[in-house]
C-alpha positions as CSV (number, residue, x, y, z in Angstrom):
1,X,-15.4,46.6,-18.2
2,X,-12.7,44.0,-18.8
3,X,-11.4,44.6,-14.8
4,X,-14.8,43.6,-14.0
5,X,-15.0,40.5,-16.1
6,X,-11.5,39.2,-15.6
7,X,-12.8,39.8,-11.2
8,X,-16.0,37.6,-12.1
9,X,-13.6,35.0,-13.9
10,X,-11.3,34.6,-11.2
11,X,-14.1,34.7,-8.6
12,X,-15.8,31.6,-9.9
13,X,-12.5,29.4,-10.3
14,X,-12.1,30.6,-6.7
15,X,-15.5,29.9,-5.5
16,X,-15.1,26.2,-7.6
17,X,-12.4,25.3,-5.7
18,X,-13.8,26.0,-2.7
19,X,-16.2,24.0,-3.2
20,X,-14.3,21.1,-4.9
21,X,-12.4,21.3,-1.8
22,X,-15.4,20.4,0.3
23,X,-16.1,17.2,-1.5
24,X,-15.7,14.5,1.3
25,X,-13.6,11.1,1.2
26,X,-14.8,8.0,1.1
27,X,-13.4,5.7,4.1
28,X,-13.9,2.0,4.1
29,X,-13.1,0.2,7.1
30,X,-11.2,-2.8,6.4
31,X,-9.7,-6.6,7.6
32,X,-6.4,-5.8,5.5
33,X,-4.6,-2.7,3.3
34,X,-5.8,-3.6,0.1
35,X,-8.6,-2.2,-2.0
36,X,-9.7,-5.8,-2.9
37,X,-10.1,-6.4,1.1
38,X,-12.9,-7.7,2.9
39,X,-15.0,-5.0,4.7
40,X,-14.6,-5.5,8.1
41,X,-17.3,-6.4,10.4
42,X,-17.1,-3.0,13.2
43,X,-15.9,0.4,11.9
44,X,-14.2,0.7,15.4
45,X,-12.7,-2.2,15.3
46,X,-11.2,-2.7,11.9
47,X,-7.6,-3.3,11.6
48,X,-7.3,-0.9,8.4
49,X,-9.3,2.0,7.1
50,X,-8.7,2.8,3.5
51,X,-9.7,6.7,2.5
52,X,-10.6,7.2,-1.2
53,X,-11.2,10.5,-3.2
54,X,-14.7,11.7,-4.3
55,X,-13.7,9.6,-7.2
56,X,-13.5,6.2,-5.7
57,X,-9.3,6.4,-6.3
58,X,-7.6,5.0,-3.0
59,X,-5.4,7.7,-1.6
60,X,-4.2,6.0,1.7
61,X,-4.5,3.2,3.6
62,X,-4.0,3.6,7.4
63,X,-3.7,1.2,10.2
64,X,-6.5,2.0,12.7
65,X,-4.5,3.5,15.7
66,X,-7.5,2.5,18.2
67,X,-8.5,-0.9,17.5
68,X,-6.9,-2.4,20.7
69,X,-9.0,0.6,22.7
70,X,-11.7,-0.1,25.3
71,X,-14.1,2.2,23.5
72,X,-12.7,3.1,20.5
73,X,-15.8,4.3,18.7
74,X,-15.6,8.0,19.3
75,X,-12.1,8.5,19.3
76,X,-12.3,6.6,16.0
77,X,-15.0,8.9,14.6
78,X,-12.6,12.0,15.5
79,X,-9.6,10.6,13.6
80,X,-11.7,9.8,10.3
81,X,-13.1,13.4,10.7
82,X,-9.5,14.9,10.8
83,X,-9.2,12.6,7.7
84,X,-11.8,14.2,5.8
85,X,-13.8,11.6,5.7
86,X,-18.0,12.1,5.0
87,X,-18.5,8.4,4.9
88,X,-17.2,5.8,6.9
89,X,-18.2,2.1,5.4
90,X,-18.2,-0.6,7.4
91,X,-20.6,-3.9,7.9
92,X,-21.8,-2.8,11.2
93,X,-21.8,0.2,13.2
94,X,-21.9,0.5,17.2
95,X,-24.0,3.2,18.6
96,X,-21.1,5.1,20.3
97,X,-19.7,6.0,17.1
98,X,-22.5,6.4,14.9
99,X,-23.7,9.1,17.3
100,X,-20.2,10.9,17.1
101,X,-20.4,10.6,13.0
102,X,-23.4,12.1,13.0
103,X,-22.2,14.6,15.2
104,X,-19.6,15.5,12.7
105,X,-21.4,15.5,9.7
106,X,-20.2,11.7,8.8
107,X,-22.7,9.4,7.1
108,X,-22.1,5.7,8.3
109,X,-23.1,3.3,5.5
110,X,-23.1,-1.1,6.1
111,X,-22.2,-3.0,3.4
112,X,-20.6,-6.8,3.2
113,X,-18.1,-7.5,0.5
114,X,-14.9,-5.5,-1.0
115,X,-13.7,-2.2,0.0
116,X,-13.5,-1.7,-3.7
117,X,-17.7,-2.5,-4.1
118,X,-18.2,-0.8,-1.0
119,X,-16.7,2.4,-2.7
120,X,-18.3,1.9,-5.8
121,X,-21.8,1.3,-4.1
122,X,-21.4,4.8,-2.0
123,X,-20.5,6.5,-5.8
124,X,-23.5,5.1,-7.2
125,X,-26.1,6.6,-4.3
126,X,-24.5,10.1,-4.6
């Protein structure tokens, strides 16, 4: 009887991790690398994208290898996927991109002000 309990145990820390795992990051596209930065106005075009933790901590801040592109929307949806990232906040969206988002599972939210209020905003509606 203990085997079978101490299985069950280490099944559910196993099956939370999995699952804690699958909690998405939070990424704020942004007009500089700072937390206290403006949101910039196109996710495609931002300078900077800042990823945070399901928990609204900043855990990198990346300079967006495609903003000088021609199109960079879905090309930039595919590198904040590879980032993890299951929200992508930015003031304005163009319909390129949104359509790859959705595609992967990414949820594009529009907010003006802070990266840091942007994050805390996306917090509060989860």
């Amino acid at each position: 009887m203990k085997v079978i309990s101490v299985v069950v145990v280490v099944l559910f820390l196993v099956a939370g991790l999995a699952v804690g795992e699958q909690k998405g990051k939070i990424c704020v596209a942004t007009k500089e690398k700072s937390s206290e930065a403006a949101v910039s106005d196109k996710a495609g075009l931002a300078p900077y994208f800042l990823i945070f933790d399901e928990k609204g901590k900043l855990i990198e801040a990346i300079t967006n290898p495609y903003k000088e592109a021609k199109n960079p929307g879905p090309a930039v949806a595919d590198f904040l996927a590879g980032k993890g990232a299951t929200v992508v906040v930015a003031e304005g969206f163009g319909p390129k991109i949104v359509e790859v988002m959705k595609g992967k599972g990414i949820k594009a939210v529009s907010f003006k002000g802070s990266a840091e209020e942007a994050v805390r905003k996306v917090l509060q509606a989860n």
